[in-house]
Every structure is written in structure tokens, then in C-alpha cells.
C-alpha positions in Angstrom: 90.5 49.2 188.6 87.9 51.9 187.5 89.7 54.4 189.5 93.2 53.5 187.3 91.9 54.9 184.1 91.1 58.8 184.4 94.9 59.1 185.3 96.0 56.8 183.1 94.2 58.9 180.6 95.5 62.0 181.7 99.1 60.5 181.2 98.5 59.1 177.5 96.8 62.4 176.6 100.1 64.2 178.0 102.7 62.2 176.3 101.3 61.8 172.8 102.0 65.3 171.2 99.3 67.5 169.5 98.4 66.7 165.8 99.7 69.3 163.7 96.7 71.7 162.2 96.7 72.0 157.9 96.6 75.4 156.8 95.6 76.1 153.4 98.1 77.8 151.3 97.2 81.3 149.8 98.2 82.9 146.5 97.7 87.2 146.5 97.5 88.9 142.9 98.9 92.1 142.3 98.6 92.5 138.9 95.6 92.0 137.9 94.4 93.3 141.5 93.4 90.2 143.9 90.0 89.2 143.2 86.9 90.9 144.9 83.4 89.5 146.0 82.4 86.3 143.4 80.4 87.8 140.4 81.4 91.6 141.4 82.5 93.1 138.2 83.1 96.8 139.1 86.5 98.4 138.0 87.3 95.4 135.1 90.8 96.2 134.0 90.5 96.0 130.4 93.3 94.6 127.4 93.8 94.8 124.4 94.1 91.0 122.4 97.6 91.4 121.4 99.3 93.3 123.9 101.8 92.4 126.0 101.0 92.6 130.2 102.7 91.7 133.0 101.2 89.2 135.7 102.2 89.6 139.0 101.2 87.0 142.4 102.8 86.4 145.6 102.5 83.3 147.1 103.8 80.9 150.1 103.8 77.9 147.7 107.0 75.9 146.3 105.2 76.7 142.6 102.1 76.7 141.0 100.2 76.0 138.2 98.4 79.4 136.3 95.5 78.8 134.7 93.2 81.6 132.8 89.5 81.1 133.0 86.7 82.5 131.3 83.9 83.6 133.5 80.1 84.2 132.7 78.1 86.5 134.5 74.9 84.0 134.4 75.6 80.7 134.5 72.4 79.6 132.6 74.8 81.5 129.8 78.1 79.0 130.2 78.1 77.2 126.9 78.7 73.4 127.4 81.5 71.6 125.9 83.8 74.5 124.8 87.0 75.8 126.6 86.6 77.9 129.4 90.1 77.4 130.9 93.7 77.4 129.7 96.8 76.3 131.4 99.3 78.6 131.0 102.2 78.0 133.5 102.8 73.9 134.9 105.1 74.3 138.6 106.1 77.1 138.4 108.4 79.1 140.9 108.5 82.0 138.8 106.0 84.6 140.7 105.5 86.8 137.3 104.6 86.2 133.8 104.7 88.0 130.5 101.6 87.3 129.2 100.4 88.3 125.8 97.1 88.8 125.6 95.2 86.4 123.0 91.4 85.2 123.9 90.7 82.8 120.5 90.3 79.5 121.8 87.4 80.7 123.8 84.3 81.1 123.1 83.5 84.9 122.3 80.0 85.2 121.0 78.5 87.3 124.0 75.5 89.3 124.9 75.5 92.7 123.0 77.2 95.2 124.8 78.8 93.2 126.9 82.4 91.9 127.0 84.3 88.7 127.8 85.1 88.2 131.4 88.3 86.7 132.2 90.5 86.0 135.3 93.3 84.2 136.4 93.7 81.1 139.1 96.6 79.8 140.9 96.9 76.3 141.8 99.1 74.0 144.0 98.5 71.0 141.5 95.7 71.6 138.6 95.0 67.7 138.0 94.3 67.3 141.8 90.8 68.9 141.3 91.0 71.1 144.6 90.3 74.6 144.5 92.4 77.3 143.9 94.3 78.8 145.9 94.4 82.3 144.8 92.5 83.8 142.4 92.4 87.7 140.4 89.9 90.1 139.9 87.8 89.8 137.0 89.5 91.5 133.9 88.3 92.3 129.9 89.5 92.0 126.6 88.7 94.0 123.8 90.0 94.1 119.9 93.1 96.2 119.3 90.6 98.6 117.3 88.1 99.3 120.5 85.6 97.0 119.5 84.1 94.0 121.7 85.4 90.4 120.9 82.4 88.8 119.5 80.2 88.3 116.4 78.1 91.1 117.4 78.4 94.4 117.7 78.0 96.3 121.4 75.3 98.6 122.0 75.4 102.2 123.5 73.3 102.4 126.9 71.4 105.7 127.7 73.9 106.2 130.0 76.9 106.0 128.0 75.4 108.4 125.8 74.9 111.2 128.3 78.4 111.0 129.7 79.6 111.3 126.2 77.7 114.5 126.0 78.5 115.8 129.4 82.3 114.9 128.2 81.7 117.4 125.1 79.9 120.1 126.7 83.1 120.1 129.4 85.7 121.1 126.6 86.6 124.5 127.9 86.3 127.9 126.0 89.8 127.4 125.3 89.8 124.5 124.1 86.6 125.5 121.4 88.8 128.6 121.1 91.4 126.0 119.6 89.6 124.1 118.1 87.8 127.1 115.9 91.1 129.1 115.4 92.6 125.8 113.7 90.0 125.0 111.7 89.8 128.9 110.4 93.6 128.9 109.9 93.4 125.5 107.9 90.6 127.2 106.0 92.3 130.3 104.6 95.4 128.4 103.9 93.3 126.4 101.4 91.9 129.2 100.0 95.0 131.2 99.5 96.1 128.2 97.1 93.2 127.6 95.4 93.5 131.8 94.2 97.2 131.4 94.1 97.0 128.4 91.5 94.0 130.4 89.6 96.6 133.3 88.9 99.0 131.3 87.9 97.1 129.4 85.6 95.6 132.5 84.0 98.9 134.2 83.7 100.1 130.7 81.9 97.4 131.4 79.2 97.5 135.1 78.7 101.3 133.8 77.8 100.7 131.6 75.6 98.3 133.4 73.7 100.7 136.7 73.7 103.5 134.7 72.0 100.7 132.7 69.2 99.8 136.7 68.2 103.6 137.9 67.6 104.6 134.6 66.1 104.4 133.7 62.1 105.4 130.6 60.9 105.4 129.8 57.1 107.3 126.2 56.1 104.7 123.4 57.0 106.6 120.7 55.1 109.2 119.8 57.9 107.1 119.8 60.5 107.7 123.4 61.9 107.1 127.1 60.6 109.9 129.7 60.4 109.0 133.1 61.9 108.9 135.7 58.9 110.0 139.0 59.3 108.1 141.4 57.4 109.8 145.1 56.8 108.1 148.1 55.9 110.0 151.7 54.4 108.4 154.6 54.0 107.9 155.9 50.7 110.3 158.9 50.3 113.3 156.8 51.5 112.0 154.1 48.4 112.1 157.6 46.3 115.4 158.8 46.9 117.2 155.2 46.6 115.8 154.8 43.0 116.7 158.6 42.3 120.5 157.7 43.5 120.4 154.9 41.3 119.5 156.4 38.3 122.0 158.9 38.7 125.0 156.3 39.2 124.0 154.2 36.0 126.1 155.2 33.0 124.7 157.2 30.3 122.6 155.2 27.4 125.0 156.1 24.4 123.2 157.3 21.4 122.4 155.1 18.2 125.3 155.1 15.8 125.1 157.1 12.6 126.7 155.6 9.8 128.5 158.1 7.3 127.3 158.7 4.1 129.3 159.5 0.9 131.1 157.9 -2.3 134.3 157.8 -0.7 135.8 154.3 0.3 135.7 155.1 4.4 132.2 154.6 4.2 132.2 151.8 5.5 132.1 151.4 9.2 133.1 147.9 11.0 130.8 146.3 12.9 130.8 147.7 16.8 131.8 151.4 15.8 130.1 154.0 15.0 131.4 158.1 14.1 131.0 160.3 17.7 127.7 163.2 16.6 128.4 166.2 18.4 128.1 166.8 21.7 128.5 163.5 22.9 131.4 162.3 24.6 132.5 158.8 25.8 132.5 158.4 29.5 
């Protein structure tokens, strides 16, 4: 009877067929890039809050759920109950998304210098509690203006300062050359104006005060003066015009004298008077 059961065995063994093996699904970012080693933070894309991106995956899944996450580089730092995820697509078979950028519902207030950390998860179902099944590299965000997205401001490390002099002391004669000509240029056109509206200016008084000297006026009770003209002859020519005159006006007769005698034509009417000698009427 022992002898039965090897082959008997051998025979189950044969006829049942292999149990098939699970393979866990994978999900591949492209855009962000897939993610690196856990808590390596070299090369960080970096956005803009308010821009527009496009997020990009490939995956052998029927959909997903996407879900952005905010990382901290210490955990000792992750601040207990605030949001550190968001579920942004629910079974999905899209394998893209428009995303724009906006960070407020998490917790910004980070070490100085140092920005938010973000990335992005893929999930077969988010409720399950598994792990993801794809994940993308780390990733910043950063006001529209530059500045970090917290309640402090960043600091400048040493050696961000010496690249940003070793950026400056790269600019090429050329470009100083450029830069120096420009601000020259910009220079003298200022100048030129600033003499140009000087000689206008004094050209608009010297004006003014050329027409005030040539100008009489002489009726102040209507509110104005009337230029007056005044005309000068020489004396001679005043000479000869009264000499012309008095040679034009008629003679001055002389005073009548009344006849004397007894006879009755003595007796002159009023307004006549005898001619003397020498005198004749005009």
C-alpha cells in the first residue's frame, strides 16, 4: 500500500495544472521623468503655481487613479494632520493630463531656502491602501514671481553666490562692449534734450521780452492797451508847411476908413467901407 502513493503522487501532481504567478502591475512616468532613488532630489523639475504642464505615464493597467503627494525631505519635518495628498484623476484610462499647477491646500511653510517637494503616484485603486504602482521623480513649485512658496523668505548659500559671480565675470568683452556702448548712447540722447529744450526755452523769453519793448499800449479801461504810434518830422519840413500856409491864406483886408465931409454920402452902411489906395479886392 506504501508503495501506491509516490506514483499516485506523481500522477495528481501531473494532472492538476500550475497555479498561475501575480505580477504586479507597473506605471512608467515620462513627464515628470520616472522617479529615481527614494529621497534623491537631484535635477527637481521646477513649476511655476499657475502654469499649465502636461503629465505624461504609460501604463499596463485598465485605468488608474492619480494622486499628487507632498514629500518632506525629513520626516521628523511632516506636519501631522494637514493634507499631504490630492486626488486628482478617479479610473482613469486617459494616460495624460493637463495639469495646472496650484500647491494651496498644502502646507507651504518650509525651511528657509528650501522649496516644496512634490511628486505624483499612480494607483490601481486609491481606497485599497496598496502601494503605488508607479511613481515620478520629485518635482518643485515656485511663485509665478521666482520666489519660494512659503511664509519665509529663501536664503542665498555661499555657493549660489559664487556661481552668480562666475556667471558675471563670464559676460564676454562683447557683450560689456554692448552693454557700455548702450548705456553711452542712452546717455547723450538725454543730454542732447535736456540742451535742446534749454535753447528753446531761452529763445521763448528773449521773445517775449523783444515784443514787451516795441509794444505801447495806452486804454486800460477795457481791459486791453492800444499800441500808439508816435511820429516824429524834422524841423525844416514843420518850417516850410507853415511857410506854404501862410502864403495860401487870403490877405487880411485893411480897416475901413469912413469918409469925412458935409455932404450927404457921408454916410457909409454898415459892412462897407471906401477902397484907400493901393488896395485891391482879391
Amino acid at each position: 500500500m506504501r508503495a501506491l502513493i509516490p506514483p499516485l503522487v506523481a500522477c495528481l501532481v501531473g494532472i492538476v495544472p500550475p497555479q498561475p504567478q501575480f505580477v504586479r502591475a507597473k506605471t512608467i512616468f515620462s513627464q515628470p521623468p520616472a522617479s529615481g532613488p527614494n529621497k534623491n532630489f537631484d535635477a527637481n523639475p521646477v513649476y511655476r503655481n499657475g502654469d499649465s504642464i502636461d503629465v505624461h505615464w504609460s501604463t499596463d493597467l485598465d485605468a488608474v487613479d492619480l494622486v499628487l503627494r507632498q514629500v518632506y525631505p525629513n520626516v521628523s519635518e511632516t506636519p501631522r494632520n494637514r493634507n499631504t495628498e490630492q486626488l486628482l484623476l478617479v479610473k482613469s484610462k486617459d494616460k495624460t493630463l493637463r495639469w495646472t499647477v496650484n500647491v494651496e491646500r498644502f502646507n507651504l511653510q518650509v525651511p528657509n531656502g528650501q522649496f516644496p517637494v512634490f511628486s505624483f503616484a499612480a494607483y490601481q485603486n486609491k481606497s485599497s491602501g496598496k502601494p503605488s504602482d508607479g511613481k515620478s521623480h520629485y518635482f518643485n513649485v515656485t511663485e509665478a514671481s521666482g520666489t519660494v512658496l512659503s511664509g519665509t523668505s529663501p536664503t542665498v548659500s555661499p555657493v549660489e553666490a559664487s556661481l552668480l559671480l562666475e556667471n558675471t565675470s563670464s559676460l564676454s568683452g562683447g557683450a560689456v562692449a554692448g552693454i557700455t556702448i548702450g548705456a553711452v548712447t542712452v546717455g547723450g540722447i538725454l543730454v542732447l534734450l535736456s540742451v535742446a529744450c534749454l535753447l528753446w526755452a531761452r529763445s521763448r523769453r528773449t521773445t517775449a521780452h523783444q515784443s514787451d519793448a516795441t509794444t505801447h499800449y495806452s486804454d486800460a479801461s477795457h481791459g486791453y492797451f492800444a499800441p500808439s504810434v508816435e511820429q516824429s518830422f524834422p524841423t525844416e519840413q514843420s518850417s516850410l508847411t507853415e511857410l506854404s500856409r501862410a502864403e495860401l491864406a487870403p490877405p487880411t483886408p485893411p480897416p475901413c476908413e469912413l469918409a469925412t465931409g458935409d455932404d450927404d454920402h457921408s454916410h457909409v452902411p454898415q459892412g462897407q467901407c471906401h477902397a484907400t489906395a493901393g488896395w485891391k479886392a482879391p
